[in-house]
GUMIFI-617177 format. One record per residue (C-alpha): residue number from 0; residue in three letters; x, y, z. Coordinates in steps of 0.25 Angstrom, whole numbers. Example, Ala and Ser with C-alpha at 12.3 -4.5 7.8 and 13.67 -1.06 7.14 Angstrom:
BEGIN
{num=0; residuo=ALA; u=49; v=-18; w=31} .
{num=1; residuo=SER; u=55; v=-4; w=29} .
This chain:
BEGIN
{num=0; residuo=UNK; u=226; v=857; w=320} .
{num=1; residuo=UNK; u=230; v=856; w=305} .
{num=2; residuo=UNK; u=238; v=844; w=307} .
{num=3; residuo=UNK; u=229; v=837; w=315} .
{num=4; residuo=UNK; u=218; v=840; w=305} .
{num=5; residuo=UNK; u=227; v=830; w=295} .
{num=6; residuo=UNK; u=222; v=819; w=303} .
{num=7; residuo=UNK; u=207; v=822; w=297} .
{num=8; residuo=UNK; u=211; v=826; w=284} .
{num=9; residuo=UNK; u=223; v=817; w=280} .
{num=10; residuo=UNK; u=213; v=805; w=276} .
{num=11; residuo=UNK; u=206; v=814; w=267} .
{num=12; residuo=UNK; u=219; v=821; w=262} .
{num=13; residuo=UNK; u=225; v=807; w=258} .
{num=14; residuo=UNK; u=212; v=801; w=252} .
{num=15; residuo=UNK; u=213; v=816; w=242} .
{num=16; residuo=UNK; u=228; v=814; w=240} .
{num=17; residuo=UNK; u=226; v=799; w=235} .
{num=18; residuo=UNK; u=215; v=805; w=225} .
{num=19; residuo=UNK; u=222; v=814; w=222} .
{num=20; residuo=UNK; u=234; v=807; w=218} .
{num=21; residuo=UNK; u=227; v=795; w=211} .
{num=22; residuo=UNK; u=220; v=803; w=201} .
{num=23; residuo=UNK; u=207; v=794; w=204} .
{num=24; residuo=UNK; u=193; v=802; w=202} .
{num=25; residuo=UNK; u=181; v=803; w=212} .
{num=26; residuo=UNK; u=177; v=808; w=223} .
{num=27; residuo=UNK; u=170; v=803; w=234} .
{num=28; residuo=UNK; u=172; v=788; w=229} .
{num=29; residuo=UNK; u=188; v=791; w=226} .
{num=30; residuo=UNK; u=190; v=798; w=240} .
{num=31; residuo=UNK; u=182; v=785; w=247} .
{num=32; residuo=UNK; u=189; v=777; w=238} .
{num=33; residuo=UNK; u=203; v=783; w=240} .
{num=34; residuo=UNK; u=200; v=781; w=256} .
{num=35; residuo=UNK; u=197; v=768; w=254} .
{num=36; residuo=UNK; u=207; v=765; w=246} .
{num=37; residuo=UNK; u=218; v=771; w=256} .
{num=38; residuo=UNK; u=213; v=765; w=268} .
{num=39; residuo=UNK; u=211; v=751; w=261} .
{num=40; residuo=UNK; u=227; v=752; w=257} .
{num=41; residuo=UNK; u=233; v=760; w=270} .
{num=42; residuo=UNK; u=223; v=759; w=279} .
{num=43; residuo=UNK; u=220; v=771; w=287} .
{num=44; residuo=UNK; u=233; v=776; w=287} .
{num=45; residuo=UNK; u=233; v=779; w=273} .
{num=46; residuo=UNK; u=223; v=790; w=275} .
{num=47; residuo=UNK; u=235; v=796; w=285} .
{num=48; residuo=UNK; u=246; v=795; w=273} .
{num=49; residuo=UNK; u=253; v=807; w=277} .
{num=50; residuo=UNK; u=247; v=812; w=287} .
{num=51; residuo=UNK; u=261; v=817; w=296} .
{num=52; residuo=UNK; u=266; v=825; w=286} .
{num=53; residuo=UNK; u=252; v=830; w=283} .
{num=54; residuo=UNK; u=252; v=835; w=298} .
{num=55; residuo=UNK; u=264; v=842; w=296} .
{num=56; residuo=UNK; u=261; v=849; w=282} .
{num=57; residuo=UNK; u=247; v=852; w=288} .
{num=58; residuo=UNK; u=257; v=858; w=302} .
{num=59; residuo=UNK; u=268; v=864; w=293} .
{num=60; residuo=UNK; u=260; v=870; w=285} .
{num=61; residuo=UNK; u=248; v=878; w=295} .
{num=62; residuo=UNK; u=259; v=882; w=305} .
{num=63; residuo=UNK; u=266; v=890; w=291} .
{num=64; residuo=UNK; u=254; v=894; w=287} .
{num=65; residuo=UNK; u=247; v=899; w=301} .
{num=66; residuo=UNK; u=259; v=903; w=307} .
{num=67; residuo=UNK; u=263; v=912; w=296} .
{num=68; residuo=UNK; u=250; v=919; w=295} .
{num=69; residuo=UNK; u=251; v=928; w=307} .
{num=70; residuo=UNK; u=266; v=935; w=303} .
{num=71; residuo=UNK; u=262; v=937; w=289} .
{num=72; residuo=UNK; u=250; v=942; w=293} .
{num=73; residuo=UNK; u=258; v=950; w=303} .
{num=74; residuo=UNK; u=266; v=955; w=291} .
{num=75; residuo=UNK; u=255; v=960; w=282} .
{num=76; residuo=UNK; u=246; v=967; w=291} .
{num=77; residuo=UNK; u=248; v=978; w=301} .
{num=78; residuo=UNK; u=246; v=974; w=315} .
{num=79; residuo=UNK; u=243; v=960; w=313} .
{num=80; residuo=UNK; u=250; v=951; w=323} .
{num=81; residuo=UNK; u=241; v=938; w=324} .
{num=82; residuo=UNK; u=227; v=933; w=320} .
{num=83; residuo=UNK; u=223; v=937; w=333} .
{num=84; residuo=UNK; u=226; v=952; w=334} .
{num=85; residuo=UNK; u=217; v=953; w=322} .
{num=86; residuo=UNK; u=208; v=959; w=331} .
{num=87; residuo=UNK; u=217; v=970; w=333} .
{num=88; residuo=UNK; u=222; v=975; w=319} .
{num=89; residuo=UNK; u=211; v=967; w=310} .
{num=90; residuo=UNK; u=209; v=957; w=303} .
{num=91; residuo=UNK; u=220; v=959; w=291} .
{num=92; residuo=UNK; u=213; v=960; w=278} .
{num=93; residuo=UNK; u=211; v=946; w=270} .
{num=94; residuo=UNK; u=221; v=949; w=260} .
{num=95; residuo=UNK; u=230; v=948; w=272} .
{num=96; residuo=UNK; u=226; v=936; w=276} .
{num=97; residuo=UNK; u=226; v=930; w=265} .
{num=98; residuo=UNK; u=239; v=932; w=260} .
{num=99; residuo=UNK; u=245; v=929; w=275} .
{num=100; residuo=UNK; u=237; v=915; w=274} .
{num=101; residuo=UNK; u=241; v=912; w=260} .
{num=102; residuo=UNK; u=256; v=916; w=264} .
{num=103; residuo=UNK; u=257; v=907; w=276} .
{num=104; residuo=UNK; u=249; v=895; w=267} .
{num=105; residuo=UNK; u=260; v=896; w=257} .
{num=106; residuo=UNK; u=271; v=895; w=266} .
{num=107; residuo=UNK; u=266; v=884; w=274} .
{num=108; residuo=UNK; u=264; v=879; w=262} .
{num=109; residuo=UNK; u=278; v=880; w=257} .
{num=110; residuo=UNK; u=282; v=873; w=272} .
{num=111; residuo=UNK; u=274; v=863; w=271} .
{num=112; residuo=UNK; u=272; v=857; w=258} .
{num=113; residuo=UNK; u=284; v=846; w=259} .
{num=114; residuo=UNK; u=274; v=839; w=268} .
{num=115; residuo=UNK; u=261; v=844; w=260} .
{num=116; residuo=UNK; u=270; v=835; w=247} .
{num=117; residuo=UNK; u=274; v=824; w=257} .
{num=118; residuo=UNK; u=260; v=823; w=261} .
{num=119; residuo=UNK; u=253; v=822; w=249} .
{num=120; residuo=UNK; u=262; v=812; w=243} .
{num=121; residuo=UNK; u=263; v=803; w=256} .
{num=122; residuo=UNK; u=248; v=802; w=254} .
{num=123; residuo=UNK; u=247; v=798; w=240} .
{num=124; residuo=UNK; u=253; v=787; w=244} .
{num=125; residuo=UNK; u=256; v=777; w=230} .
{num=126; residuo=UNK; u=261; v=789; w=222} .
{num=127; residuo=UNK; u=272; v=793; w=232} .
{num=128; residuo=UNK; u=275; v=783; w=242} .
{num=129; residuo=UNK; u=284; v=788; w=254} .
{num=130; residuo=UNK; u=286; v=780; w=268} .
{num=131; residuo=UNK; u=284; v=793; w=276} .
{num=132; residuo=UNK; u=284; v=808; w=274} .
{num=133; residuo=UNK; u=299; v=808; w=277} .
{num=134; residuo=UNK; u=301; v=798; w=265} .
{num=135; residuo=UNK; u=293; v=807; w=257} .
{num=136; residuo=UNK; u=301; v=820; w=259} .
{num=137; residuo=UNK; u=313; v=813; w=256} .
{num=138; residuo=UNK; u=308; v=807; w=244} .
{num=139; residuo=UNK; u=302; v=820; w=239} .
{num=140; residuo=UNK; u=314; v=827; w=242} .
{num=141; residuo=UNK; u=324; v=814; w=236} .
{num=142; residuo=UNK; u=315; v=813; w=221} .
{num=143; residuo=UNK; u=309; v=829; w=219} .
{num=144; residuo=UNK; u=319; v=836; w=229} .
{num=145; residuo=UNK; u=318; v=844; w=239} .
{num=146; residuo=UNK; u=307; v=856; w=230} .
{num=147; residuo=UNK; u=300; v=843; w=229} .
{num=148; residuo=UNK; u=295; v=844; w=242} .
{num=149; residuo=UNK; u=286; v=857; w=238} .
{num=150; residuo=UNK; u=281; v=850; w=226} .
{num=151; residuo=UNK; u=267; v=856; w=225} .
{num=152; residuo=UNK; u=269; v=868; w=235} .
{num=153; residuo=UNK; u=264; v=879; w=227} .
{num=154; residuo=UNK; u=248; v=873; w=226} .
{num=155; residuo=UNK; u=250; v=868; w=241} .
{num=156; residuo=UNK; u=254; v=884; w=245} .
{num=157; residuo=UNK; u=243; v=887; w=234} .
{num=158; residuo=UNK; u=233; v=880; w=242} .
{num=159; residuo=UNK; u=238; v=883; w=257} .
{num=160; residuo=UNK; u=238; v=900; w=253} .
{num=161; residuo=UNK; u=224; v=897; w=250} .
{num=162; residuo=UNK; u=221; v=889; w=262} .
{num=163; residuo=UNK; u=229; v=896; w=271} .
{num=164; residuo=UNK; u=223; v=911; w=266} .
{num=165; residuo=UNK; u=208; v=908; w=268} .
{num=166; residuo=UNK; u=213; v=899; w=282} .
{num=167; residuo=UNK; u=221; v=911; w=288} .
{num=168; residuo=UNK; u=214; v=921; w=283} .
{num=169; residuo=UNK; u=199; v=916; w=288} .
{num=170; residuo=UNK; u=208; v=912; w=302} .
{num=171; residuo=UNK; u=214; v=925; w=303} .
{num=172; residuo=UNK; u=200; v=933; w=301} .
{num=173; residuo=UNK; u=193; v=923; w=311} .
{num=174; residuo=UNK; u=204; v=925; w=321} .
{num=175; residuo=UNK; u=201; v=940; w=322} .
């Protein structure tokens, strides 16, 4: 359902990564203008610019960070085998849950930021120009080597420990 949700939100996400990137001020006229601006030059597909890698990151990184919630949750508190059999041994305290939602956020995080960098540069298309997702990974790796790939990874775990913390948590306590 995540990557599915990149269908929605990928227009936005290009229209914000295009303002971002162009260092132009505004709001609501630079977002209309930016859209404007991309769909006159790319037409419709410009607003998709990255948008198979941008399901993968989106993939990569929930399957890390919601798959990795139950065993470390597992770990950290006594008798806790899934969300579900919360109603058995409690719901685990929200430090608990916290730190089991920010743990999983930083590791999918770590997995998943090759494409969270590929994503954002194929997007910003005129700053970094690539063919495709696979020409960008090999000119990433080719000009800033292979640590290249995790340029900015600390704010992108920083914000996915966040996220993934208040996400899991309020899941976990709903689910019980």
């Amino acid at each position: 359902a995540p990557a599915v949700s990149i269908l929605i939100t990928s227009p936005v996400d290009v229209v914000k990564a295009r303002i971002q990137a162009s260092g132009e001020g505004g709001i609501a006229v630079e977002t209309r203008g930016m859209l404007t601006k991309i769909v006159n030059k790319e037409g419709l597909a410009g607003l998709y610019r990255g948008l198979g890698v941008s399901m993968l990151r989106e993939a990569s990184l929930n399957t890390m960070r919601l798959g990795l919630y139950d065993p470390i949750m597992s770990q950290l508190h006594s008798g806790y085998r899934d969300m579900a059999s919360s109603k058995d041994t409690g719901v685990p305290p929200l430090h608990k849950r916290w730190l089991c939602g920010s743990l999983g956020g930083i590791v999918g995080s770590a997995a998943a930021n090759p494409m969270e960098l590929i994503k954002c540069r194929i997007q910003c298309a005129g700053h970094h120009t690539y063919a495709n997702s696979f020409n960008a990974f090999r000119e990433i790796v080719k000009h800033e080597g292979f640590g290249g790939l995790w340029n900015g990874a600390g704010v992108f775990a920083l914000r996915n420990a966040i996220g993934s913390a208040a996400n899991l948590s309020t899941l976990s306590a709903l689910k019980a």
